[in-house]
N, C-alpha and C positions, 0 to 999 in steps of 0.2 A: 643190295645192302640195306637199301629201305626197308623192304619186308623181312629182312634179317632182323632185324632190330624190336619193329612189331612183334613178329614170331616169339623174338624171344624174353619182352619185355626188358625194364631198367634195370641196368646193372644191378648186381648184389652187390652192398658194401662192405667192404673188407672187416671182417670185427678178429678185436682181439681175444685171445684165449682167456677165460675167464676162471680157474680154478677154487676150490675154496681153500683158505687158509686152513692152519691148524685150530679148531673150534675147541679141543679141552679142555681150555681153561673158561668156557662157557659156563652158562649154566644149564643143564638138560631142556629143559623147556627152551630155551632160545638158540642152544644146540637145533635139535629139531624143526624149528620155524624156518633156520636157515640152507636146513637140508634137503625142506620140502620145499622153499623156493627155488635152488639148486637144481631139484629132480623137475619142476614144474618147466624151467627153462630150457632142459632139456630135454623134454618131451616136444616142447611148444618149437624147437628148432630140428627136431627130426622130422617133426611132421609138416616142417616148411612154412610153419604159420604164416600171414599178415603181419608186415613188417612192425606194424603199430601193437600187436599184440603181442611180441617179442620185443619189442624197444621198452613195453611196461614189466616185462618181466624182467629184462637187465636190472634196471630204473629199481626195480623192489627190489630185487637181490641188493645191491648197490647200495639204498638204503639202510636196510637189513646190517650190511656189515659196515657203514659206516655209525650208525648206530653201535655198535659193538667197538667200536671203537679202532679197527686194522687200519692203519695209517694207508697202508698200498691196496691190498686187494679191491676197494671198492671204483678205483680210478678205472681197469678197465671194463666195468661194469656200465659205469656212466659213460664212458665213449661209445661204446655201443649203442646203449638207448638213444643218443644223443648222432649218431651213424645213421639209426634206422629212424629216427622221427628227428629232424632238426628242426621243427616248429616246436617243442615243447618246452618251456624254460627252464623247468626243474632242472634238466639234466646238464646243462653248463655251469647253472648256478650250483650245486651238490660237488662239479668238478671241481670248480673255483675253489669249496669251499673245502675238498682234501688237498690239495696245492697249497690253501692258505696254512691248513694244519702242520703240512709238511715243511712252511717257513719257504715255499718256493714260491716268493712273489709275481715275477715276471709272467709264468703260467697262470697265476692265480690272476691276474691282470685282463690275460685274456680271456680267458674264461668267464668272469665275471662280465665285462663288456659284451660279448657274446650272449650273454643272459639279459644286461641292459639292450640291445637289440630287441632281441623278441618280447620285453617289458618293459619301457621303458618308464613307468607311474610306478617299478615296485621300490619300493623307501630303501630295502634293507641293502639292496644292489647296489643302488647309488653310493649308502655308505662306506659298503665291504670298500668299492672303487676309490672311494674316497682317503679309505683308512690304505689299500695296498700302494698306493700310488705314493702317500705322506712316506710310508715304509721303503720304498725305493730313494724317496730324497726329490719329490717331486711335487712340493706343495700348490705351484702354480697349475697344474696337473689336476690335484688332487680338491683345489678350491670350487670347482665350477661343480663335481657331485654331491659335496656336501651342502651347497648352495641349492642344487636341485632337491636333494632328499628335504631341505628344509620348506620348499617350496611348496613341494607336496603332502607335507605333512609337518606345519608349524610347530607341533609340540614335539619335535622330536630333540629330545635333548642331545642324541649323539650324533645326530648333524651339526646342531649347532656345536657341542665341543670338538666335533671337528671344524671349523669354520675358524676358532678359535687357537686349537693345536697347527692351524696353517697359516695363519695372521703372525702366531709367534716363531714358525719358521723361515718367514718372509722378513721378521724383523720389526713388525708392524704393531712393537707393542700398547699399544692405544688400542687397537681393532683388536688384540687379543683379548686386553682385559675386558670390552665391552662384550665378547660373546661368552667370556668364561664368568663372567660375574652375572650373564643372564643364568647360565647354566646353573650355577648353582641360586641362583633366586628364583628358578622354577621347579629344580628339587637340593636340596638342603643335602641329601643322602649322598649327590653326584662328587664324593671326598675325592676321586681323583682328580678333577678340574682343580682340585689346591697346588698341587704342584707346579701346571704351563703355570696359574697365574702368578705365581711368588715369581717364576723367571720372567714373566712381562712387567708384573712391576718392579724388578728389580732393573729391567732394560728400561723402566722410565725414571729410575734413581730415586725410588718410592722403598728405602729401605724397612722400613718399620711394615711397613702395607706386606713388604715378600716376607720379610720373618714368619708374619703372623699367618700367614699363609701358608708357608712349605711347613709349620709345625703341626698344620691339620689335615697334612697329606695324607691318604690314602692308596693300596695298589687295586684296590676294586677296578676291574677293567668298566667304562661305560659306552654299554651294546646295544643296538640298534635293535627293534621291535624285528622278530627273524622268525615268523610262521614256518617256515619250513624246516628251520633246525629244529624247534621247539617240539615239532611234531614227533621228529626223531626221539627224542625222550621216552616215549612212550609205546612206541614199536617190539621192541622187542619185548617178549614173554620173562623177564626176567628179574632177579631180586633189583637189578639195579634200576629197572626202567620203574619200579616201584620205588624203588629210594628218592628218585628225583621226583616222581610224580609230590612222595608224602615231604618229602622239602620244601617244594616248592605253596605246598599247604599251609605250612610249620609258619613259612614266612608272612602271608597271606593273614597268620592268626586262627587258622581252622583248625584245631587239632582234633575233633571228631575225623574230616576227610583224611589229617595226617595219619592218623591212628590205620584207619582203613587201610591206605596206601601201605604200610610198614605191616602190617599185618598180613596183607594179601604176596607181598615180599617174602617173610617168613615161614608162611606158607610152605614157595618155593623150594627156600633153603634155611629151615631151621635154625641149624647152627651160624647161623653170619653174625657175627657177633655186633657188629657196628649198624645192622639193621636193630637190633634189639638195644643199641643206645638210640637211636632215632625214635622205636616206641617209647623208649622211657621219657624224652622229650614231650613228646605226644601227650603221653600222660598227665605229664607235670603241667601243662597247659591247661588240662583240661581238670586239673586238681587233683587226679588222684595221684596223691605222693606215695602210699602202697606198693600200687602198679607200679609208676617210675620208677622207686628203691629197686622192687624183683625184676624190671626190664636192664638197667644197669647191671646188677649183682650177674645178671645172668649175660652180660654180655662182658666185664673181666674173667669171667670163669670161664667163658670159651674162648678168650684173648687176653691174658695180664697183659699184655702191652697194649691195650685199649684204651689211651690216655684222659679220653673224653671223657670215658664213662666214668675211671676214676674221679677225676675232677668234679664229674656231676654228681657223684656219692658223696662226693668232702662239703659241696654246697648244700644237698640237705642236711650232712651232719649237723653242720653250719649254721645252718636256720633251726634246726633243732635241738640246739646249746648241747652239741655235743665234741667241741672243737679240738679234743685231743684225737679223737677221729675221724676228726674232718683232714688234720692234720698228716694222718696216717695216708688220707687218701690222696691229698697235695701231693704228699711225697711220691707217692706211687707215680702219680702222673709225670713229675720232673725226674725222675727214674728215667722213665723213657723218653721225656721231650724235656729237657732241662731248663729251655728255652721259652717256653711256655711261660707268659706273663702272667695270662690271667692265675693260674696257678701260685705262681711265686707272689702276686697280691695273697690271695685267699689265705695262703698258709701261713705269712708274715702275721695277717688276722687274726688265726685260729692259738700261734705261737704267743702271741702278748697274753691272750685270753687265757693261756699255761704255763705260766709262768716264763717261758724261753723268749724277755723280749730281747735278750743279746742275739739271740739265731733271729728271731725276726728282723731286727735293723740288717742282718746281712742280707734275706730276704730283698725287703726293701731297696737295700743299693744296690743288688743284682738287676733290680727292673728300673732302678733310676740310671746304672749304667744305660740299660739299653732305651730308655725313654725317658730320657732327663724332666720333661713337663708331665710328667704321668699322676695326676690330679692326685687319686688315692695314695698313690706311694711318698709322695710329698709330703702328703698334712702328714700320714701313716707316718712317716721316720721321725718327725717333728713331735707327734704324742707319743711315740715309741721314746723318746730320748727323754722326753718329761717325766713317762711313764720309771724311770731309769735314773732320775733325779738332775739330770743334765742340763739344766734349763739355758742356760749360756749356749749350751752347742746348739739345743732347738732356735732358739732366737736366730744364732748366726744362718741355722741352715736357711731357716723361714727368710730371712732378709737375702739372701743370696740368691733363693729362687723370685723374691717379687721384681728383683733387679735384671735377675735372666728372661722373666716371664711378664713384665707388669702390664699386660692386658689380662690375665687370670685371676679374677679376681676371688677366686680359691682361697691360694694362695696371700693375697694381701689379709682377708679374713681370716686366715689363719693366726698369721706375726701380728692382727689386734688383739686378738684373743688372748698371746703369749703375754703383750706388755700392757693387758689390762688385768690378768691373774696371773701370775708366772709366783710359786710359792716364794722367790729368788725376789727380794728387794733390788738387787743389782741390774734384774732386767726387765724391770717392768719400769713404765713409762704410760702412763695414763693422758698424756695431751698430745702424746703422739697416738696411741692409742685410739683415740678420739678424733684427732684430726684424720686418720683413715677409714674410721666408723662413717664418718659425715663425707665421704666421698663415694661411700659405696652404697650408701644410703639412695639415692637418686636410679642407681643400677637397678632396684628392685628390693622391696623389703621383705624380709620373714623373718621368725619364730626367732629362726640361730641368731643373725643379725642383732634382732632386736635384744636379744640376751649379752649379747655381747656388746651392744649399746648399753645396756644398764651394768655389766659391770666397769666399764670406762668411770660410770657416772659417781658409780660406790669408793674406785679407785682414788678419786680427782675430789671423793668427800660430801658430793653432793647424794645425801644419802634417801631423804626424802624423794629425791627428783629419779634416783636409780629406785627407788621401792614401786612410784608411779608406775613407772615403763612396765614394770616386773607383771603388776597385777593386771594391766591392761595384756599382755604376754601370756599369762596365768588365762585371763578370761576367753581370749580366743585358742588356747590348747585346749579349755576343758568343751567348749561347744567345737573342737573338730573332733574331739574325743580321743585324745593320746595319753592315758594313762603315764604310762615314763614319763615324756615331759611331762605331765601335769605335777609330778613328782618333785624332778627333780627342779622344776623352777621354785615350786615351793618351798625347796631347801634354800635356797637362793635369797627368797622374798623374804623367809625369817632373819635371813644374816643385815640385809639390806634395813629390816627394821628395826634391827640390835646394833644397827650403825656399825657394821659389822663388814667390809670388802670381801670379795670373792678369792680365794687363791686356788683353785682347781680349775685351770683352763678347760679342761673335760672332764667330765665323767667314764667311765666303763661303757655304759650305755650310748655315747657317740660314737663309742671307738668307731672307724670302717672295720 
């Protein structure tokens, strides 16, 4: 039996049948990439290869089509590679990571741990471990990886909010709020960590602290620094492995390399229309608004239902005081996504700016429904109603959100502004006024503020002392060089020295 064994070397390990999915809906170039990996494993298993040169060629294939995105096919790919070389870590962790896609925790578990083995220093493992272990309901479990991932890598912030998401599972909320409140004092951006924290400070009966917190929630997932997905981006030959490359640019600030990226994309597949709103992006970074206008234009005309690109035509309309056409293109875009806030802002903008501020305030409460603190749509409905002669309903709106909202300080600047010019003798109130001016004053001073600190002053009679404020106002507009404002305060500065009060809370020129 001895020399049987010798004679005939180690077992073969059993591998699963590995077919390809339906590729059609590819794109040709990465059709082909996937077929010549396909035919290269196939050859490399007739010809009996080295198990390690066949466990690389699963392993690519595998890649390949997880990269493409087949939820199944790329599973028995990686068993395989993972069959024929179980020292290599890629291949448990890639498993892991279609398990985890597929919402199959308990696999994704092992597999992941499996990769921790054969790596035990890689950060992203620890995480994934940390995050599927929290997802089964197993925070005690899932504490001691994020504890290691942060071990080995201090800045990593989704260690630490995980350390944090399992302090607040455990009930721990003191050790929640200390890791979620680093998390976000090491990146600012990390808006998901708003949410555990409002429910740890609320499990510390820190109600004001969770308000202000869960109103700055975000669903941004925050992921763990992951070399080997990332890598996947970029594999396949296709419009999309361009897409992400020129995104990931965009974000970055480079829109030379985006432009590239989106270009090299288009290439590809011409007609894609949502690549040709990412050039238009591209463009507008980099100034040319030409380009951007024809990369847009050209990508509703291969897709009306392009809602971005719409929207991104109606913002240069926009910027281009052309707001009945900007208005056209808002539309368009809530056409297809109704929902769509930034939109429903813009157009409420474009609508005052033509005369339609009744459709604009419906605007407006469409996105106050769905975002009651929504900074722009607030002040917006509040000059909307002014704009509209309403000045009683803007007051009450303004006071209602600083009662809902009174850490935004927005909003409080707003209802001074109301009861220090409100054309409405009924609702102006200048030492209330004042008394709000001189609290927000401490927060941080500028231009607006300070205008709106002089007309309290004109309101209340002190007309020399409002004229003061104005010119010293006046002098630092014209040396930052704002034409408008230098304008419009000097409309101001005349009324103020004809002893004269302000009754126009805004002008046109502030609208949002």
């Amino acid at each position: 039996m001895l020399c049987l064994a010798v004679a005939c070397g180690p077992r073969e390990p059993a591998l699963a049948p590995t077919p390809l999915p339906d590729l059609t809906k590819l794109a040709p170039s990465a059709q082909t990439q996937i077929r010549e990996a396909h035919s290269r494993l196939v050859s490399l298993t007739a010809a009996r290869a080295p198990a390690g040169e066949r466990s690389a060629a699963f392993g690519e294939l595998g890649r390949l089509l997880l990269a493409a995105q087949f939820p199944d096919a790329p599973e028995s790919c990686f068993a395989n590679a993972q069959a024929l070389d179980a020292t290599d870590f890629r291949w448990p962790y890639y498993l892991a990571q279609v398990f985890r896609a597929r919402g199959e925790a308990q696999k994704s578990v092992a597999a992941f741990a499996r990769a921790a083995e054969l790596k035990p220093d890689d950060v992203a493992t620890q995480v994934w471990l940390g995050e599927t272990r929290l997802q089964l309901g197993q925070p005690e479990a899932a504490a001691p990886h994020y504890a290691r991932a942060l071990a080995l890598k201090p800045s990593s912030v989704s260690a630490r909010f995980g350390l944090g998401k399992t302090a607040l599972a455990r009930q721990d909320y003191a050790g929640a709020v200390t890791h979620l409140e680093a998390v976000l004092a090491q990146d600012a951006t990390a808006a998901a960590a708003h949410y555990p924290l409002s429910l740890a400070y609320r499990g510390l009966g820190d109600v004001a602290r969770a308000d202000a917190a869960l109103s700055r929630r975000a669903s941004h997932e925050i992921l763990p620094a992951d070399p080997l997905m990332v890598d996947l981006e970029t594999l396949l030959e296709s419009p999309q492995s361009h897409e992400t490359r020129g995104i990931r640019a965009l974000e970055a600030g480079d829109g030379a390399a985006a432009e590239a990226a989106f270009r090299e994309g288009l290439a590809l597949a011409p007609d894609h229309a949502a690549l040709h709103h990412r050039l238009g992006a591209a463009l507008g970074l980099r100034g040319d608004r030409a380009g951007a206008r024809a990369a847009y234009e050209r990508a509703v005309h291969l897709a009306p239902d392009q809602f971005l690109a719409h929207y991104s035509l109606g913002l240069l309309d926009q910027e281009d005081g052309h707001p009945a056409a900007a208005a056209a293109h808002f539309q368009a875009a809530l056409t297809v996504r109704p929902t769509y806030v930034p939109a429903l802002v813009r157009l409420a903008s474009s609508l005052r700016r033509t005369g339609g501020a009744t459709a604009a305030l419906d605007a407006y409460r469409r996105v106050l429904d769905a975002e009651p603190r929504h900074g722009e749509a607030v002040v917006g409905y509040a000059m909307t109603l002014v704009q509209l002669g309403r000045h009683r309903q803007a007051r009450a709106h303004l006071e209602g959100a600083v009662l809902a909202s009174p850490d935004v300080t927005a909003f409080a600047h707003a209802l001074a502004r109301m009861l220090a010019a409100a054309p409405d003798a009924a609702v102006r109130d200048g030492s209330r006024a004042r008394a709000i001016v001189e609290t927000l004053v401490p927060k941080g001073r500028t231009l607006d503020l300070g205008e709106t600190m002089a007309m309290t002053l004109a309101e209340q009679g002190e007309f020399a002392r409002a004229a003061a404020v104005q010119r010293d106002l006046l002098t630092a507009a014209t040396r930052a060089g704002l034409p408008p404002v230098v304008a419009r305060m000097s409309a101001n500065l005349a009324r103020y020295e004809r002893r004269q009060a302000c009754r126009v809370p805004w002008t046109e020129q502030e609208w949002p």
